[in-house]
N, C-alpha and C positions, 0 to 999 in steps of 0.2 A: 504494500500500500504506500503510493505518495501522496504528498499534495493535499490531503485527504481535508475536508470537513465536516463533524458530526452534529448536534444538538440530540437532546433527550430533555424530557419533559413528561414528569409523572405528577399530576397536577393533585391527584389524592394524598401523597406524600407529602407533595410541597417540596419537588427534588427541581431541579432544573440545572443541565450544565450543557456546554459547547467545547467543542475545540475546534481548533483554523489552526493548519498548518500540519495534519496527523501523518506523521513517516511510521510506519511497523514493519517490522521483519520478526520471521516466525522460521525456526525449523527445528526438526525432529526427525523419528522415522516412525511416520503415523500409520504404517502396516501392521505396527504391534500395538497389541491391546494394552502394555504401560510402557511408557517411555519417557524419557528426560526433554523437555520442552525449553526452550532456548527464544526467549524473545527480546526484542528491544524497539523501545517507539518512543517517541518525541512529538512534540506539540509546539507548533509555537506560542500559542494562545490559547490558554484554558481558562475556564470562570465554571464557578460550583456555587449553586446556592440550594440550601435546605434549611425550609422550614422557615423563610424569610431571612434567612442570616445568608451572609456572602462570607463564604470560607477561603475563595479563590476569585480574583479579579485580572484577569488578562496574564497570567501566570507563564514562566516558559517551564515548560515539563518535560522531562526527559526518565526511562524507566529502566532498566534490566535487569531479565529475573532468568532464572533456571526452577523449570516447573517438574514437580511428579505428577503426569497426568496420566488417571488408569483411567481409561475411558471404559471401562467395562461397569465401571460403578458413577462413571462422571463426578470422580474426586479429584481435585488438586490439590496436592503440598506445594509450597512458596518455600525456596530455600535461595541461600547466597543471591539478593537481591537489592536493587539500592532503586530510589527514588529520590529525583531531584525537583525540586518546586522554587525554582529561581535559584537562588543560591544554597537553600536549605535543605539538606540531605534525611533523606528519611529509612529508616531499617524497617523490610515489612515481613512479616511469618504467620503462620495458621493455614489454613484451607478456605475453600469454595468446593459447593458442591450444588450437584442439584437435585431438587426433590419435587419431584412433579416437575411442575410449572414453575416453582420457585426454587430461590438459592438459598441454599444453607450456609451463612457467614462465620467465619470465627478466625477474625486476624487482632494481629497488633502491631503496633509500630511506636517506634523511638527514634531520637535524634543519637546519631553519635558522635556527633559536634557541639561544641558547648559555645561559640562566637557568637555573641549579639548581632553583629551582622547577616547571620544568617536567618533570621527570623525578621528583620528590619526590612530584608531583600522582598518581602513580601507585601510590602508597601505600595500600591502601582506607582504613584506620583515621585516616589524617591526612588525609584527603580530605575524609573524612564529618565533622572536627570542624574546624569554620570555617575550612576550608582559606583562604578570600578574604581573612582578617585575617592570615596566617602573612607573617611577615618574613625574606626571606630573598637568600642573594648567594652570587656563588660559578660557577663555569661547568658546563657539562657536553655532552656531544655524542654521540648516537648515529647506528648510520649500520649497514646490510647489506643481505644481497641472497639472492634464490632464484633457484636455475639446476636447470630438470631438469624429467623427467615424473611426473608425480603421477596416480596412477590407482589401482585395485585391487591390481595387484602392481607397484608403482613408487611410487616416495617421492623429492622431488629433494633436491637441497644445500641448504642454506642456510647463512649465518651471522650472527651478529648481535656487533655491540663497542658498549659503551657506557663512557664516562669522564666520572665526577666531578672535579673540583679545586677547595680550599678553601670544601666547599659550607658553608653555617651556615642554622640559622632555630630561629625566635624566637616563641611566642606572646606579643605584647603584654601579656598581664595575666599574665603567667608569669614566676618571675624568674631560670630557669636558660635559656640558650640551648645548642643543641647545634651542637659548632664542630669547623674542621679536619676534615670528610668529604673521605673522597677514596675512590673506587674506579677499579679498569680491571677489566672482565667482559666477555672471549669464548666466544661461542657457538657450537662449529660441530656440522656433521652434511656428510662426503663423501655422503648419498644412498644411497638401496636404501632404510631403515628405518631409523623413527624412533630404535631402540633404538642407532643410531649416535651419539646426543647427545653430545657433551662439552660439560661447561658448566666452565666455569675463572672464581672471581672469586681475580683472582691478587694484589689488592690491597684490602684493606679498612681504613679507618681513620676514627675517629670520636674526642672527645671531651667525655663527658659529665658533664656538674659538673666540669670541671678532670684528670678522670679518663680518658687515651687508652685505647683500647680496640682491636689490633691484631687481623686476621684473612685467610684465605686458605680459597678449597672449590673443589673438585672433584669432578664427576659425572660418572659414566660408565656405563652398559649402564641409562636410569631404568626400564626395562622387564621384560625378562627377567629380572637379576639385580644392582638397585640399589648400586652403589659410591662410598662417600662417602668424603673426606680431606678432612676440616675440624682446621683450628688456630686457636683465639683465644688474646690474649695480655691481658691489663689488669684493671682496677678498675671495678667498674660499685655506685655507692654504690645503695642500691635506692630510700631517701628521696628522691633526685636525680630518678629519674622522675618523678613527678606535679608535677615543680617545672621539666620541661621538656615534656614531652608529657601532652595532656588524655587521664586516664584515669576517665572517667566511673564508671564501676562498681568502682572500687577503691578501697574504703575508708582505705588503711592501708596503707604499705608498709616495712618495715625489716631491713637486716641486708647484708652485703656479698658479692658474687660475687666 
């Protein structure tokens, strides 16, 4: 497959995602009932959204795995495999299978990178302007898992946690840096439906121009009937912007949040 472009839209779920740009290559020796399956595909452009939340926006992805596929039972093992989503690397293991109509899930995945930047890369707007020149330090760790069947009327668990600490960066020809990040963000869903989300960032903290900026949100029902509980607390000078992040189209900015 070159060139390729997909879209999927499961409107019961509340799933919807695209790719632009899909390269695959696939090989095995599919005469036999199990064999070692060998794949690698790239995207230039991916975007995920479940449950109303965007998990991926214009993402580049790139995948390669070595699969146990016994098609006699339409199982797969995930072994020695890596996932990239811009810059951040992701470890993924468990099975896919199918069961009927539907899939039986049971993977997880971690980061084995600990770089703030790697999870920053996930930014579109900071991506798209010279991400390669950005400076930056500070750790961070993501790590979760799906369990369950996924079909027409079934939806499985999943959850996702992600943690920053003391992340900072810096554009070289910039002369404010933004310092002191730190967040903890859990994701869950018990399964049935997506409208199960809870999203919790139960710690947000940033300082920009000298100026801390404290916050906390939670989400719950994104579907049916959207429930937000956001708090921010701080000083955000507005001239301070364009004097830490490139804002290309912004002519002018002044006055204090």
């Amino acid at each position: 497959m070159s060139d390729a472009r997909v879209a999927f839209e499961d409107r019961r779920a509340g799933i919807a995602a695209s790719l632009v740009g899909l390269h695959e290559t696939l090989s095995g020796d599919f005469t036999q009932e199990r064999f070692a399956l060998e794949t690698h595909t790239r995207a230039d452009s991916v975007s995920l959204r479940v449950g109303g939340v965007p998990y991926l926006t214009r993402a580049e992805v790139a995948a390669r795995a070595t699969i146990d596929a016994d098609m006699a039972t339409q199982r797969f093992t995930l072994s020695d495999n890596e996932l990239r989503l811009n810059q951040l690397v992701l470890r993924l293991a468990g099975t896919i299978a199918r069961a009927g109509e539907d899939l039986e899930l049971d993977l997880t995945f971690e980061t084995p990178g600990t770089g703030f930047g790697e999870i920053l890369s996930l930014v579109p707007a900071m991506y798209a302007q010279d991400f390669a020149a950005l400076e930056t330090s500070g750790t961070m760790s993501v790590s979760g898992q799906v369990r369950g069947t996924y079909g027409t009327t079934a939806f499985p668990s999943f959850a996702l946690d992600a943690q920053i600490d003391d992340g900072t960066f810096r554009y070289p020809d910039l002369p404010l840096a933004a310092r002191e990040i730190g967040m903890d963000l859990a994701v869950r869903n018990p399964g049935g439906h997506a409208d199960s989300t809870v999203v919790r960032l139960e710690r947000f903290h940033a300082a920009v121009g000298g100026q801390p900026i404290d916050g906390s949100l939670v989400v719950r029902t994104p579907l049916s009937d959207p429930e937000y509980d956001l708090r921010l607390t701080g000083r955000l000078i507005l001239s301070d912007l364009p004097r830490t992040i490139r804002l290309p189209e912004v002519e002018q900015l002044s006055g204090l949040v």
